[in-house]
C-alpha positions in Angstrom: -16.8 6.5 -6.5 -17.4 3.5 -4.0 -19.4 6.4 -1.8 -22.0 7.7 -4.5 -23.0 4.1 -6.5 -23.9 2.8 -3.0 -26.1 5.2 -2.3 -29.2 4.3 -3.5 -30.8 8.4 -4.0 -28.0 8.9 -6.0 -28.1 5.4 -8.0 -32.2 6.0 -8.1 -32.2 6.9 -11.7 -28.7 5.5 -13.1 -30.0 1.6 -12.1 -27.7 1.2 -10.1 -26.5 -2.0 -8.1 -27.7 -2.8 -4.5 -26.0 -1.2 -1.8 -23.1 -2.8 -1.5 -23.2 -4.8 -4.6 -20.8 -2.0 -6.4 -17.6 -3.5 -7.5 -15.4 0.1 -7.7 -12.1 -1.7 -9.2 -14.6 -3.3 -12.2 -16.1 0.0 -12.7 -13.1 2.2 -13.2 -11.8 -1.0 -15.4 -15.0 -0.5 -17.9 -14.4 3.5 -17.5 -10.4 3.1 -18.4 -11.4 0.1 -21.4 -13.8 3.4 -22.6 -11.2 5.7 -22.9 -8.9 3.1 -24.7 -11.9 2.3 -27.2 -12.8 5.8 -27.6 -10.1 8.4 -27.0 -12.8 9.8 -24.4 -14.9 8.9 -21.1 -15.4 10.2 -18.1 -13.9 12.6 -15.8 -13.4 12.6 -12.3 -14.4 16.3 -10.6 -12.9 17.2 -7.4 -13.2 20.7 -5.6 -10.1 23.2 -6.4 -9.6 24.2 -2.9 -9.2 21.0 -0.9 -9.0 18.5 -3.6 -12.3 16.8 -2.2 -13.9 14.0 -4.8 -17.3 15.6 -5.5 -18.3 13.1 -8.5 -18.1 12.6 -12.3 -18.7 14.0 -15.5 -17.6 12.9 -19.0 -18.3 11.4 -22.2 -20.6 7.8 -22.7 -21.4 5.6 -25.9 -24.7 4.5 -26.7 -25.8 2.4 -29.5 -29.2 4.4 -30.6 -30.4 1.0 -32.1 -30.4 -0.4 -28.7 -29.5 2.4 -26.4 -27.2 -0.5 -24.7 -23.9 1.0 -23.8 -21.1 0.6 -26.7 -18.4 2.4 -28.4 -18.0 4.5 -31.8 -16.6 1.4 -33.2 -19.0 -1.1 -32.1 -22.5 0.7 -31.8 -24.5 0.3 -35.1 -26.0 4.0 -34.4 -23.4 5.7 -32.1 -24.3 8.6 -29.7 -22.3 10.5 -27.4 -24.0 11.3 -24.4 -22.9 14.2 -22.0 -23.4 12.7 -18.3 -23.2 13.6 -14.6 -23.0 11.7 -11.3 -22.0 13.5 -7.7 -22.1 12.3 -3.7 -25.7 13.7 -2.4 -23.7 15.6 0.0 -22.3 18.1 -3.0 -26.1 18.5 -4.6 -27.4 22.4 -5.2 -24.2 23.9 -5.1 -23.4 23.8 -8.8 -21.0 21.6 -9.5 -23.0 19.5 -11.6 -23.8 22.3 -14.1 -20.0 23.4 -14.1 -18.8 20.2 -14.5 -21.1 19.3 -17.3 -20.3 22.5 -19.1 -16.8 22.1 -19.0 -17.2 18.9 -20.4 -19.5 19.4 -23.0 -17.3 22.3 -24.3 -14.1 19.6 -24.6 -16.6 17.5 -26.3 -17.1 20.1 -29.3 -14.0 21.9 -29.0 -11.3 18.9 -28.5 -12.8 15.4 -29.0 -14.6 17.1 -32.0 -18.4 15.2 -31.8 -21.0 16.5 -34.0 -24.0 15.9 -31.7 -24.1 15.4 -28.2 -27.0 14.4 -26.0 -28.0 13.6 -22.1 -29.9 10.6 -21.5 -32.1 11.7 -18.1 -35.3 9.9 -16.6 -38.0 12.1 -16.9 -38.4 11.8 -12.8 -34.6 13.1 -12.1 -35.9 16.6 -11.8 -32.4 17.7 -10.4 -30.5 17.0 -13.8 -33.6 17.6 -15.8 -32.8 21.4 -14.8 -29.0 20.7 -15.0 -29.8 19.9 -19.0 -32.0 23.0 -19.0 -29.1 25.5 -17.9 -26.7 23.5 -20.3 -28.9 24.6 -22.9 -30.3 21.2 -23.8 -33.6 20.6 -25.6 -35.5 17.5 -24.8 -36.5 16.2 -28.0 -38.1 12.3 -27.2 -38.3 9.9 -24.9 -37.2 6.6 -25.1 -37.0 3.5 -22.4 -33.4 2.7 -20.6 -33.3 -0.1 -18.3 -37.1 -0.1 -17.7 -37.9 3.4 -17.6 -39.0 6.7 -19.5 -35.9 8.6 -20.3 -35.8 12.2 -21.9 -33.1 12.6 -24.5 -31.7 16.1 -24.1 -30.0 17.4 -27.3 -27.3 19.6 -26.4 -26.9 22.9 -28.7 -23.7 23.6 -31.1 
């Protein structure tokens, strides 16, 4: 995890810290506190074959009114975002768009949410087209940390 939030291509549109600046332990804390508040969060992907870490996937709160990050409990208008994050090295080989859809499908079928979205900025053109092949519709934009941001709604 270290690896991808230090590089700053792949921490371009998730405003990211500095290089550097990324404090792994306090990350997977906030990740693990998540899970505990929510019964969900996200999921580590690694390749089948060798084990290799190739990113993350999983499960996010965002309070609508704000679109701060939150839980179901504490978010005056809670929504469940769908979200994806991998090393640049593992980028146009599809793991984003089969881990995303593996995801999204525990998110109906198991953690049971009614509607699930993907927060993306409108310049990520990689997950833009990730959304697209999940099947997601971008319905408005809204501004997260400073810039345009498509919401993707993400078909039953």
């Amino acid at each position: 995890m270290r690896r991808y939030a230090s590089d700053p291509e792949v921490m371009r549109f998730l405003g990211g810290a500095p290089e550097g600046a990324v404090d792994a332990a306090a990350v997977v804390e906030r990740w693990l506190a998540r899970w505990e508040a929510n019964g969900f969060g996200q999921l580590v992907v690694v390749r089948r074959e060798d084990g290799c870490f190739l990113g993350r996937s999983g499960l996010l709160v965002w309070d609508r009114s704000t679109w701060e990050q939150s839980t179901i409990r504490d978010a005056a208008e809670p929504e469940v975002e769908l979200g994806w994050t991998f090393l640049r090295e593992h980028w146009g080989n599809g793991y984003a768009t089969e881990a995303a859809s593996a995801a999204r499908d525990w998110a109906w079928k198991t953690v049971g949410v009614d509607r699930l979205i993907s927060l993306v900025d409108l310049e990520n053109v990689r997950s833009i087209r990730v959304a697209e092949r999940l099947g997601a519709a971008k319905t408005e934009t809204v501004t997260l940390k400073g810039r345009p941001t498509g919401v993707w709604v993400h078909p039953r």
